[in-house]
C-alpha positions in Angstrom: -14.0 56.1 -44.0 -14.4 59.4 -45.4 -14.5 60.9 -41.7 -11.5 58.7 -40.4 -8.8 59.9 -43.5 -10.1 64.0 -43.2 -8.6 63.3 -39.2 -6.0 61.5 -40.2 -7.1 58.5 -38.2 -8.1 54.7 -39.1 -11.8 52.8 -39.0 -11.4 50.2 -36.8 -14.5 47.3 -36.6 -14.5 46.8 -33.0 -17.9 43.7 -33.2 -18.2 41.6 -35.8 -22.3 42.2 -35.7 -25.2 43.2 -38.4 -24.2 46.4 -38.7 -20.9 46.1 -37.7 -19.7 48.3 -35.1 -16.6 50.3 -35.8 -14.4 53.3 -33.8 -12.1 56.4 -35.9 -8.9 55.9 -33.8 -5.5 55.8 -33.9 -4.9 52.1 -34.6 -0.9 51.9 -33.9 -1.8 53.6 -30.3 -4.7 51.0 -30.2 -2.2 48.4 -30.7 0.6 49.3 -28.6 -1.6 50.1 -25.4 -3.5 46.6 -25.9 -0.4 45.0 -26.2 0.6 46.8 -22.9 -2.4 46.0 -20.9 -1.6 42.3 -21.6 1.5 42.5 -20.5 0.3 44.0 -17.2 -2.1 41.8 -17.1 0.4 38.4 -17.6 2.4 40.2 -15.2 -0.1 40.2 -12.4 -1.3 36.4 -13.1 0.8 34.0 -11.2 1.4 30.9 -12.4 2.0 28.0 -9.0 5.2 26.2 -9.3 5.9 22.9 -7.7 9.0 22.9 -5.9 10.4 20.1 -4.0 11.9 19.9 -1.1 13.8 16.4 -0.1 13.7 15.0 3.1 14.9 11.8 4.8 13.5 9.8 7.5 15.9 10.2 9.8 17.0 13.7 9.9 18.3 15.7 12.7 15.9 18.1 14.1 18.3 21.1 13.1 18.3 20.3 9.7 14.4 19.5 9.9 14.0 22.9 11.1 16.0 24.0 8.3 13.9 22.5 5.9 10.6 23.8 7.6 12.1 27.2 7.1 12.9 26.7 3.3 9.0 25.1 2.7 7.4 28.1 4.1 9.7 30.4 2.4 8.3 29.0 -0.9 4.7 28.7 0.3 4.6 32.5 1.6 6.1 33.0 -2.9 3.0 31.2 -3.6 4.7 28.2 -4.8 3.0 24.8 -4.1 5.7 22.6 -2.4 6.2 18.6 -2.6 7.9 17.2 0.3 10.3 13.9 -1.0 11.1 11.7 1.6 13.5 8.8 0.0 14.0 5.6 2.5 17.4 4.3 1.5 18.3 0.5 2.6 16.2 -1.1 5.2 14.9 2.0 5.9 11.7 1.0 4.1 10.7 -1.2 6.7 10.0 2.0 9.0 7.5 4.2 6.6 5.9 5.1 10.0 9.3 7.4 10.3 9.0 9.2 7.7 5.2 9.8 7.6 6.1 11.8 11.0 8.9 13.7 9.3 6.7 14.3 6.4 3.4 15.3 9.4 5.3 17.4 11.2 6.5 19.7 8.3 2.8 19.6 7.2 2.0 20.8 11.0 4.5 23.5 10.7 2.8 25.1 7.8 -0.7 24.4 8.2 -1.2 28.1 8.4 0.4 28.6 5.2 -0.9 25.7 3.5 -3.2 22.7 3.2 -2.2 19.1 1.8 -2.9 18.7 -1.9 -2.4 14.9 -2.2 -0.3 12.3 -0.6 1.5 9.2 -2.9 3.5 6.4 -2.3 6.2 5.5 -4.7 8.6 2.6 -4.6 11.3 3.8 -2.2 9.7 7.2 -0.9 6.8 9.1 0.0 5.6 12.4 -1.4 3.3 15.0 0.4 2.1 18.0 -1.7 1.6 21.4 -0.2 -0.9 24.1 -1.6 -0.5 27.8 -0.6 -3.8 28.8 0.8 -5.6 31.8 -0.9 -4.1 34.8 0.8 -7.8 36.8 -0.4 -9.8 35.0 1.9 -9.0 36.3 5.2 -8.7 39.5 4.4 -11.9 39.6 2.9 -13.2 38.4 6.7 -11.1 40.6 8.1 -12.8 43.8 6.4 -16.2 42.0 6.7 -14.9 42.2 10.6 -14.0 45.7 10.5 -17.6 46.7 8.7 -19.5 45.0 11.7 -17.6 46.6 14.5 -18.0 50.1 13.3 
């Protein structure tokens, strides 16, 4: 302590252990750069929202397309997506319609994503969309480099 007050810094116990381990530092720029390496570090973690995206069964292709390009928009944030497709009226009758709508969005952005889960509510249908893990084919793709060379 001595030590710490003649250089005009603090003793800081950095592990709790017998004998207890402790650092002569400056213990307001301790502080402040921890507090900033958290931030970078919540900063660079990124937290998956669902976002929906509603659809009906029979939609026109143009608008279909439409909402293709609005799914993998969110996908390529790293968003997971649900797809709601309400049946209004009789339309219930016909589920086989809108699990084609519902396929063929899923087909559009199979390289984007993979299905997360599937469920069938009263009067629509939900299909949820995971972004796949962008890491993994670049890591094959440097493993690919590495072999040719």
């Amino acid at each position: 302590m001595q030590t710490a007050q003649e250089q005009g810094l603090d003793l800081v116990q950095v592990a709790n252990t017998t004998p207890p381990v402790c650092r002569i530092l400056d213990y307001g720029k301790y502080k402040y750069e921890q507090t900033k390496k958290d931030r970078k570090a919540k900063k660079s973690q990124r937290v998956g929202l669902l976002r929906e995206v509603r659809l009906r069964p029979k939609i026109e292709e143009h608008d279909l397309q439409a909402k293709i390009k609005t799914t993998r928009k969110l996908l390529e944030q790293g968003n997971k997506v649900k797809l709601l497709l309400r049946f209004r009226g009789r339309e219930i009758v016909y589920p086989e319609l809108g699990w084609k709508v519902l396929r063929e969005v899923a087909e559009a952005s199979k390289d984007l994503a993979v299905v997360a889960s599937t469920a069938n509510e009263q009067r629509s249908i939900s299909l949820v969309l995971a972004p796949v893990s962008l890491k993994k084919p670049k890591e094959t793709e440097t493993n690919a480099e590495t072999e040719n060379t």
